[in-house]
C-alpha positions in Angstrom: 84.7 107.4 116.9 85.9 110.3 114.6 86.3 110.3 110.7 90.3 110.4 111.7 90.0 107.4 114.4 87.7 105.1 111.5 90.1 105.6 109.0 93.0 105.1 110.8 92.0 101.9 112.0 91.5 100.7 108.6 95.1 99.2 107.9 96.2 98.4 104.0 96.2 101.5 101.7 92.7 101.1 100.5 90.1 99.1 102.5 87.0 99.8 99.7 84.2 97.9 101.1 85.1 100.3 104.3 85.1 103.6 102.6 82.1 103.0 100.6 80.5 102.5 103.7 81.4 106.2 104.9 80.1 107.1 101.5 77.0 105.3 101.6 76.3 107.7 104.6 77.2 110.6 102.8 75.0 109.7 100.1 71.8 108.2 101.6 71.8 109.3 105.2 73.0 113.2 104.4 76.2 112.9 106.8 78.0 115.6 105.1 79.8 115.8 107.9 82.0 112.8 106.9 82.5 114.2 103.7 83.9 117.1 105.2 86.7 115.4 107.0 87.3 113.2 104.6 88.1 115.9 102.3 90.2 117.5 104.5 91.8 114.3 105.4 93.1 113.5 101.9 96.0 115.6 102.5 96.5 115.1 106.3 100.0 115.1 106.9 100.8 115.3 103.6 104.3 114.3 103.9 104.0 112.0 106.6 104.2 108.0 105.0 102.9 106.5 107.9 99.2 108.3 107.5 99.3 107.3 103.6 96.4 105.1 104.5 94.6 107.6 106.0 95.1 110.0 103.4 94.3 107.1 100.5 91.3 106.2 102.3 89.5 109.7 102.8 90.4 110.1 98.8 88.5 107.1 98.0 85.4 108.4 100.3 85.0 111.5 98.6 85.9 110.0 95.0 82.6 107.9 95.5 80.6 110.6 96.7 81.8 112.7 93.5 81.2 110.1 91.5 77.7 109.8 92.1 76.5 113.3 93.2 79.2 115.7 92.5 77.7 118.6 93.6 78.4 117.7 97.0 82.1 117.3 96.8 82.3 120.5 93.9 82.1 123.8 95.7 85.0 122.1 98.0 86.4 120.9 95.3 89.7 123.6 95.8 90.3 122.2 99.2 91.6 118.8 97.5 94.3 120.6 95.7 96.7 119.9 98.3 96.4 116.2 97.7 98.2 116.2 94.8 101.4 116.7 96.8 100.9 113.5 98.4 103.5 110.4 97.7 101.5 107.3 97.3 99.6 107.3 93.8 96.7 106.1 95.2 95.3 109.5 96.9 96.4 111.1 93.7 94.5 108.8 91.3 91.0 109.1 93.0 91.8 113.2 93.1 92.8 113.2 90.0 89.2 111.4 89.0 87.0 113.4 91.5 88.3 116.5 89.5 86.9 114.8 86.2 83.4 114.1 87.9 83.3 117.8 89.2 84.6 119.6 86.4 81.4 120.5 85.0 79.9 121.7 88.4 83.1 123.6 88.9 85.4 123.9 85.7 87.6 127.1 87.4 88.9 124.5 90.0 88.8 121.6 87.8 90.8 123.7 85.3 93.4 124.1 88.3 94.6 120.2 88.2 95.6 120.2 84.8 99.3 120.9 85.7 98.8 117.9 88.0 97.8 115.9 84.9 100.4 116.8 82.8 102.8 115.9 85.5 101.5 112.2 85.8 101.1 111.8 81.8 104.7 113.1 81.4 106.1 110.6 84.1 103.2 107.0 83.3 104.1 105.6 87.0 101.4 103.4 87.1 98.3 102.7 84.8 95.8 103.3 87.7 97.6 106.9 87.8 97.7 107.3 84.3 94.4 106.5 83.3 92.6 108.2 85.9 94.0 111.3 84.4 93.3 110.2 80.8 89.5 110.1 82.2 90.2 113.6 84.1 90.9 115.0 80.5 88.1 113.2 79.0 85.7 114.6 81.6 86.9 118.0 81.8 86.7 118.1 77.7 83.0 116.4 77.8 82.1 120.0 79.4 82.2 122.4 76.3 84.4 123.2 72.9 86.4 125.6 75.1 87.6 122.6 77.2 87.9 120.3 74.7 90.1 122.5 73.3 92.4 122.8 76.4 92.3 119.1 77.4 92.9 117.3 74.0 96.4 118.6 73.6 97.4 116.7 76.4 95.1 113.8 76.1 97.2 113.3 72.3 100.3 113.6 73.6 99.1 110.8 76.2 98.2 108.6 72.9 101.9 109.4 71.2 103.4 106.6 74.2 100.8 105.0 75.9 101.6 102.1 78.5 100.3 98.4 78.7 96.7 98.7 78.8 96.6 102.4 78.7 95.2 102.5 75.4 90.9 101.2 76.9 91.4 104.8 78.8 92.9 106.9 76.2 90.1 105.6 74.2 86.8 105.9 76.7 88.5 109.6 77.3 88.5 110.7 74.0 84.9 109.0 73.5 83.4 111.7 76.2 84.9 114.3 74.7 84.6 113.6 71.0 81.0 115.5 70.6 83.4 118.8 71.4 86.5 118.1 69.4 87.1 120.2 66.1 87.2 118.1 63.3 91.5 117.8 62.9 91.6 116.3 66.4 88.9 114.3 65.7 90.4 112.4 62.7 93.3 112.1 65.3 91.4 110.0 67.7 89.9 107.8 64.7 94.1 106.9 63.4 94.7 106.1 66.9 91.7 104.0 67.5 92.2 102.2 64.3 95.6 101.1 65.7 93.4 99.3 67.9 91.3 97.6 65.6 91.8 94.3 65.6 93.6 94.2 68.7 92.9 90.7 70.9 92.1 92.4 73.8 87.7 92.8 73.8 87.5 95.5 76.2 89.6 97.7 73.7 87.7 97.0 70.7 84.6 97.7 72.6 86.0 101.1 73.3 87.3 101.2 69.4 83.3 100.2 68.2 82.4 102.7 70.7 84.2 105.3 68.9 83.1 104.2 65.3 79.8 104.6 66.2 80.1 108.2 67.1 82.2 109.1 64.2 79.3 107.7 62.0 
């Protein structure tokens, strides 16, 4: 049965435990062949809502695979682009993050979502959406000063509005790329996180601590 035929007959917009079957091959039996479709699959008739799952699915496959050995999924990484154009925000989520775990092993292409980025900051659809491209800024800034320098701008106009829980993102982004920051953005980040101080939720203040820490 094909990549095409497996994924279609996986109902539901994202089966996981499925697709990180297909990327368990990728990763420990060397099927790169799966990775290949399933790259090209994350756009498959990208306009077509009846294939969303298909299309959803394949994203998630090759978002594991990038997420543990990016340099498989990064010099394709270009070949994704066309997945942004997709409706459903799942494909575009786990895109969105593959960019982020190949930016370093590719930063040209990775440089090449950021209009994608600003598109889903300016519109906040979803927090799945949202704060996979906080963590797409965060990792392409992590990189070098140079990308720090083109991703914080739109990682603080994230912070001006951030939505319900959006602020455990904002801050984990800004933590990878605070070693890169220049000193102005970096008391930035500090106002925000104090904002968060004393907030009730733990997994903020763990990300606020986090954040104290390296500003010590």
């Amino acid at each position: 049965m094909s990549t095409l035929e497996q994924l279609a007959a996986h109902k539901g917009t994202v089966s996981t435990a499925f697709q990180k079957t297909l990327a368990r091959q990728v990763l420990n039996e060397g099927r790169t062949d799966i990775l290949a479709d399933c790259i090209a699959l994350s756009s498959y008739r990208v306009d077509d809502p009846k294939v969303r799952h298909i299309r959803a699915g394949a994203a998630k496959v090759v978002e594991i695979v990038a997420e543990e050995r990016p340099a498989l999924v990064a010099p394709d990484l270009r070949k994704l682009l066309p997945a942004f154009a997709t409706a459903e925000p799942q494909t575009r989520w786990m895109i969105i993050r593959t960019m982020g775990f190949c930016a370093r092993a590719n930063t040209a292409v990775a440089r090449k979502a950021f209009p994608f980025a600003k598109d889903i900051l300016r519109s906040k659809e979803g927090l799945c959406l949202a704060s996979s491209a906080d963590l797409f800024l965060g990792d392409f800034g992590a990189v070098s000063k140079s990308c720090a320098r083109k991703a914080f701008p739109l990682l603080e106009r994230s912070m001006r509005k951030p939505i319900v829980n959006e602020p455990d993102w904002l801050l984990e982004a800004c933590g990878k790329m605070y070693p890169n920051l220049e000193t102005a953005d970096r008391r930035t980040v500090m106002r925000f996180a104090e904002r968060y101080r004393n907030t009730p939720r733990k997994s903020t203040r763990q990300r606020v601590q986090m954040l104290m820490e390296l500003a010590d």
